[in-house]
C-alpha positions in Angstrom: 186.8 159.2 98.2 188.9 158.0 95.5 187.3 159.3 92.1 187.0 157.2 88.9 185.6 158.2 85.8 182.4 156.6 84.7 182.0 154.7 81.1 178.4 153.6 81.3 178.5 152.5 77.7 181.5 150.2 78.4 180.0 148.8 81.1 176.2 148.0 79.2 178.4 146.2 76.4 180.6 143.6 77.8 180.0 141.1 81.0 181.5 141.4 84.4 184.6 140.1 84.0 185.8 142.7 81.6 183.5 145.1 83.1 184.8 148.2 84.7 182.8 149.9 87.7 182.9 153.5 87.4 182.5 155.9 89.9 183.3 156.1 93.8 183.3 153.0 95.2 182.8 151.8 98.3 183.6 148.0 100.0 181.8 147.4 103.4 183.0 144.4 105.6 180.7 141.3 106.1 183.4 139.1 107.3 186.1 141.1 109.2 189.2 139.3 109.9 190.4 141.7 112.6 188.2 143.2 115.2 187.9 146.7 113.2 184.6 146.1 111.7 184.5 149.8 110.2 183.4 150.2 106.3 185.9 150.6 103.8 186.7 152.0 100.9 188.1 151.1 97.4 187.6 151.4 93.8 187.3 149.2 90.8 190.0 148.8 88.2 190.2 150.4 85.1 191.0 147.5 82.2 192.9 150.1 80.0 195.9 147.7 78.8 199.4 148.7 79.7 202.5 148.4 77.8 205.0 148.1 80.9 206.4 144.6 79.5 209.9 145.9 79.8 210.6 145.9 84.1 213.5 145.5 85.3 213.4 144.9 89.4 214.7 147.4 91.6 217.0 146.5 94.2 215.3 148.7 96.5 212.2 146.4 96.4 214.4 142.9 96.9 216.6 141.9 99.9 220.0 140.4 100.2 220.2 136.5 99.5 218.5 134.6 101.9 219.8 131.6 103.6 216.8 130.0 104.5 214.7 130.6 101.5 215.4 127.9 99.8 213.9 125.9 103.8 210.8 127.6 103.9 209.5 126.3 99.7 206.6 124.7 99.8 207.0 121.3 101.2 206.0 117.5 99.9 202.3 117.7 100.4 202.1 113.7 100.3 198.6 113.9 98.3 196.8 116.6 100.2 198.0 120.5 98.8 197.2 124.1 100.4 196.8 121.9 104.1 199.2 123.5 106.4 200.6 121.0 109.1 202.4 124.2 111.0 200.7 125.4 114.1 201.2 129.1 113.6 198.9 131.7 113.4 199.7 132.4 110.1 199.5 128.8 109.5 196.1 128.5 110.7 194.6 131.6 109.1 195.5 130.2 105.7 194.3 126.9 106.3 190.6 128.8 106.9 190.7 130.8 103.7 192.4 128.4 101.1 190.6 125.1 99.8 192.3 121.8 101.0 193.5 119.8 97.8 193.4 115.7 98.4 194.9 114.8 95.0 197.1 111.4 93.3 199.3 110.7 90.4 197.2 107.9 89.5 196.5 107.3 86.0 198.5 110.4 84.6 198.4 110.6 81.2 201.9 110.7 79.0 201.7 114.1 78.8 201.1 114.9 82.2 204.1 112.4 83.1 206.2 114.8 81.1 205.8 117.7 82.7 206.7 116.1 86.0 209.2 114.8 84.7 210.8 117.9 82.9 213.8 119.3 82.8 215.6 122.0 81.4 219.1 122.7 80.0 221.3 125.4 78.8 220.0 126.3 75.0 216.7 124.8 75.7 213.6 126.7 74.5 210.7 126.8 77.1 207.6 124.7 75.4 204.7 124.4 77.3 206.4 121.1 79.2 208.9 123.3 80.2 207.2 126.2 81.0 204.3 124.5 83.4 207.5 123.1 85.4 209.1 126.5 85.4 205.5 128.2 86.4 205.2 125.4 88.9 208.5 125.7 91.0 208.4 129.7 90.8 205.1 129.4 92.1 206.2 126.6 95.2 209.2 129.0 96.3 206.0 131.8 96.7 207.0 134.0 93.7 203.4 134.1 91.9 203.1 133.6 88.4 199.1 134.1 88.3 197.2 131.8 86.2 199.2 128.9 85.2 199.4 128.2 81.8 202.7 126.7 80.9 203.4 129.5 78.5 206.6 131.8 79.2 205.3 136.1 79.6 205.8 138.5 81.5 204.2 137.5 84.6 206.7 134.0 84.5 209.7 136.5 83.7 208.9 138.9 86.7 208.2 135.5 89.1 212.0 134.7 88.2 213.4 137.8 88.7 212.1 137.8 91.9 213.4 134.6 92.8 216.9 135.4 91.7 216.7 138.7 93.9 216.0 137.2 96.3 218.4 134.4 96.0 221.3 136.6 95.4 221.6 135.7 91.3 221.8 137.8 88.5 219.1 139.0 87.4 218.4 138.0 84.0 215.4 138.2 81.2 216.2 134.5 80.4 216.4 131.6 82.1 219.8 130.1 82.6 221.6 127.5 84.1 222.2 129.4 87.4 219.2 129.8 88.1 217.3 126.3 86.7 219.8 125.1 89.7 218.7 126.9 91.9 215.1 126.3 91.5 215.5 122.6 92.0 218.0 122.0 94.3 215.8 121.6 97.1 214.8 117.8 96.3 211.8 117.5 98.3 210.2 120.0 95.5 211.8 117.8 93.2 209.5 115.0 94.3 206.3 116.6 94.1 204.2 116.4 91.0 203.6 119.4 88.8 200.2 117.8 87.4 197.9 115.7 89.3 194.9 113.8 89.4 191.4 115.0 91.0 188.8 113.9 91.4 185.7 116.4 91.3 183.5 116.4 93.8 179.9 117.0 94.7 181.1 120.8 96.4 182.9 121.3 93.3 179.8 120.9 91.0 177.6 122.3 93.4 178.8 125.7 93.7 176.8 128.6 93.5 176.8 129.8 90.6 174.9 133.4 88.6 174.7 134.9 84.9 175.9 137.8 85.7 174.4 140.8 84.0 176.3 144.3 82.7 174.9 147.0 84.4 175.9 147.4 88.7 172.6 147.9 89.3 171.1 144.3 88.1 174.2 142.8 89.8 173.2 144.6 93.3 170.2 142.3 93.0 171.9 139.5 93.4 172.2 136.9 95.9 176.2 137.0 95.2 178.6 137.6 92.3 179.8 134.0 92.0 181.3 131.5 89.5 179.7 131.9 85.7 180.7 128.3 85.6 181.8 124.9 87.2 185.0 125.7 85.2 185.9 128.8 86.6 185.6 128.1 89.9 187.8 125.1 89.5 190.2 127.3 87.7 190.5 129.7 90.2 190.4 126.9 93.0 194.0 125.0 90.6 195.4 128.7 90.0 195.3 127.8 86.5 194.3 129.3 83.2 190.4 128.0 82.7 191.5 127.7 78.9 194.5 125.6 80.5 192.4 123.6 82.6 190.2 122.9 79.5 193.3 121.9 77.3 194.3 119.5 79.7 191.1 117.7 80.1 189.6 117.7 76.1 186.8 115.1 77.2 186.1 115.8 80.7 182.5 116.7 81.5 183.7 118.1 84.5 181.0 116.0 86.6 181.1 114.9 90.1 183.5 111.8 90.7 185.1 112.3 87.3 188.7 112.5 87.7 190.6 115.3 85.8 194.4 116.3 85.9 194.8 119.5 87.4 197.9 121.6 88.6 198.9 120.9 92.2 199.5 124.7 93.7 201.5 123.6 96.7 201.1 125.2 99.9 201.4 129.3 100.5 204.1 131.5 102.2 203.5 131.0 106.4 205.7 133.5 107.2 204.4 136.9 108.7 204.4 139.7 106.3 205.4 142.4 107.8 205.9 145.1 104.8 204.9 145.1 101.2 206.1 147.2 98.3 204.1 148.0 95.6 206.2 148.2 92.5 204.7 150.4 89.9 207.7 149.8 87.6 207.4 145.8 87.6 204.1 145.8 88.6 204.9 143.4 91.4 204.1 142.9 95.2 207.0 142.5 96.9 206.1 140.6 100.8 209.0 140.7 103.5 209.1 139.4 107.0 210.3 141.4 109.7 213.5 140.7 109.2 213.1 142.7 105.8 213.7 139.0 103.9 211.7 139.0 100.6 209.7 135.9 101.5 206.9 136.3 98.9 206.1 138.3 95.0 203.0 138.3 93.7 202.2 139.9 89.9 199.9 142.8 90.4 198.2 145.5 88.8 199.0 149.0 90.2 197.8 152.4 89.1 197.7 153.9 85.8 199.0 157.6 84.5 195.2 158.2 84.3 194.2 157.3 87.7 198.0 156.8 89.8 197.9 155.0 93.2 199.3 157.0 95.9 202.8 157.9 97.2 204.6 156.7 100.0 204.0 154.7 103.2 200.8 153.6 104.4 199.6 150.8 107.1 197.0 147.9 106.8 194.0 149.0 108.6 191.4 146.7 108.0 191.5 143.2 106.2 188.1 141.7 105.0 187.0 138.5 103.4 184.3 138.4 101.2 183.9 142.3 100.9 180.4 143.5 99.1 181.1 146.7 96.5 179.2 149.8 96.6 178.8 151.5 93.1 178.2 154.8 93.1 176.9 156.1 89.9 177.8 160.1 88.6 173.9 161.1 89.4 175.1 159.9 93.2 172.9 157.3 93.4 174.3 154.0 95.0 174.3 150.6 94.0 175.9 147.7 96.3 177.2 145.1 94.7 177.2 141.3 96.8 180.2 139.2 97.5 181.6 137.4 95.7 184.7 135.9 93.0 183.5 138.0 90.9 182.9 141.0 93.0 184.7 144.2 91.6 187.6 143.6 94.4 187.3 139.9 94.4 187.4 137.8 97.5 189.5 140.3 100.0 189.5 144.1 100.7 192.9 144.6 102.3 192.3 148.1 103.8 194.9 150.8 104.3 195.2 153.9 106.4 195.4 156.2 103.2 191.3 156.2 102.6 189.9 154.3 99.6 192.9 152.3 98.9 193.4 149.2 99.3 194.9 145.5 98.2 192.1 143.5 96.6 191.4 140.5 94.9 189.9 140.3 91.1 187.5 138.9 89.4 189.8 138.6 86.2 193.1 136.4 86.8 194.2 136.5 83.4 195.1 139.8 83.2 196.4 140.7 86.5 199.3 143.1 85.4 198.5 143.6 82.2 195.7 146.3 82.6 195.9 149.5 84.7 194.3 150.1 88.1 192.3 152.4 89.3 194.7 152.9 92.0 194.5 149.8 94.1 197.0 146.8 94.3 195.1 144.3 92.4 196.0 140.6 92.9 194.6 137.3 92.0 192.2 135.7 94.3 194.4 133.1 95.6 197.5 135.6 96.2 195.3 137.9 97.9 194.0 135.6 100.0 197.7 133.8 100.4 198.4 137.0 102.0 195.9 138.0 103.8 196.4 134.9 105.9 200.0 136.3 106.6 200.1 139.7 106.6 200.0 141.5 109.9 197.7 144.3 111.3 199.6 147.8 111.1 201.8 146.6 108.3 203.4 149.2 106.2 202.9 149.1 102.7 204.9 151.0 100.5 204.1 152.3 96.7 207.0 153.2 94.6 
């Protein structure tokens, strides 16, 4: 078992989100999504803040430019996003895990209007306009930016670096003109709207939602670690910033059959994942196909000096959605925590052969990559369950 050390106090102070679960920890399948039904391990992260804002990507972790990259970008949803037309296996597992988006551009406000309408030039400086359209088509050519939030950091800088890897451009700390073309060349992504109107629904209001207390063993009584609030889960369910989502709706009650704008995620990678590295040094998951073509990078949080992930190459053994947690406390006792968003791993234990490790979702977007982990790959919820819908049984996955 993988150890952790335990800060009780920590975790009596602040609420779940920020919480850290100390101690071995333990995630057993409810919902397997291969036929291996055995339990699994993994660990919660620790939320120690890193300083790794300098990466540079290696060129070990990106392929050659791809021809057909620039094909397989997210296509013109025509008002519906994350709906996968593509009978594929991969296709189809997607379309279980990932909420179908029916959305317009109906009664946009100005500002909306102008970040679909953006562009950027040479000399430029990246406001938020600019910056929700950068985030935007990074994110549609399935190089993750996490939250979207329309500010340029380090998660938008490593998205691009990965995109111009894997587009065979320079790899640069700034955007430039080479690589603005690039992004929107393809003019079916040119068409399709950055912001969008919604219109909330019943099942978006009527979510399950808890107050979640400190301590793991009042959350293992529980029914489930769900939303804290109507606005996270519609956060989570954009891939947006909640404070983002707020900004752009100031009056919005965020009722049923109210009609907010919202960012339009596009649809995921369909391509089988057949490898993954885990880049400690840009703190980046790097997906390839089995034709060792990057086709997908999502920011991620992996290992600390305190509590490193492993070395070397290890398989996917077991893939789970909707994991539970067991806690178990330095007196041995054992607490299990219910599934959940906000579940210590998040919606999906991605299982590998090297015991108690594990990709995993989290129940804290915002700071995906800039914490340390306890070990684990630690992804947002909607990258993890992006690639748990395309990532194949036995694939390697590779720490470096």
């Amino acid at each position: 078992m993988y150890q952790l050390k335990k800060i009780s106090t920590a975790v009596a102070m602040i609420g779940f989100s920020t919480a850290v679960f100390m101690g071995q920890s333990v995630a057993a399948p409810l919902d397997s999504v291969n036929a291996n039904n055995q339990e699994t391990t993994n660990n919660s992260d620790n939320q120690t803040p890193t300083n790794n804002d300098e990466a540079s990507i290696s060129k070990n972790n990106a392929n050659k430019a791809n021809a057909n990259t620039v094909e397989e970008v997210s296509p013109v949803t025509n008002g519906v996003s994350q709906k996968l037309a593509r009978d594929s296996k991969t296709a189809n597992a997607s379309n279980k895990f990932l909420p179908t988006i029916k959305y317009t551009t109906d009664s946009l406000s100005v500002a909306a209007q102008k970040v679909n309408d953006a562009t950027w030039k040479e000399g430029m400086s990246i406001d938020r306009i600019i910056g929700t359209k950068l985030q935007a088509l990074l994110n549609w050519h399935h190089n993750g930016v996490g939250p979207v939030d329309g500010y340029w950091g380090k998660n938008t800088r490593k998205a691009m670096q990965a995109f111009q890897q894997a587009n065979g451009l320079a790899v640069t700390d700034t955007l430039n003109n080479e690589t603005w073309q690039a992004l929107t060349k393809n003019e079916k992504l040119m068409v399709q709207p950055v912001l969008v109107s919604y219109q909330i629904t019943d099942a978006d209001v009527n979510i399950k939602m808890t107050e979640i207390p400190a301590g793991a063993e009042a959350k293992s009584k529980l029914e489930g670690l769900y939303y804290e609030s109507i606005t996270e889960g519609l956060a989570e369910k954009f891939h947006i910033s909640e404070s983002y989502l707020k900004a752009l709706n100031p009056k919005a009650s965020f009722r049923a059959g109210e009609t907010i704008t919202v960012y339009n995620p596009g649809n995921p990678n369909t391509k089988p994942v057949s490898r993954v590295v885990a880049d400690k040094a840009t703190e980046t998951l790097y997906a390839y196909d089995d034709k060792d073509n990057l086709v997908a990078s999502y920011p991620t949080t992996v290992g600390s000096t305190a509590t490193p992930s492993p070395t070397g190459t290890h398989t996917v053994e077991v893939k789970v959605h909707e994991p539970n947690y067991t806690y178990t406390a330095k007196d041995g006792s054992k607490s299990i925590l219910p599934p959940g968003p906000n579940n210590p791993v998040g919606s999906v234990w991605i299982g590998l052969s090297k015991p108690s490790y594990g990709i995993h979702g989290s129940p804290d977007p915002d700071r995906i990559s800039r914490q340390a982990s306890a070990g684990c790959i630690r992804l947002t919820n909607w990258d993890a369950l992006a690639l748990l819908g395309v990532i194949q049984n036995g694939a390697t996955v590779e720490f470096k």
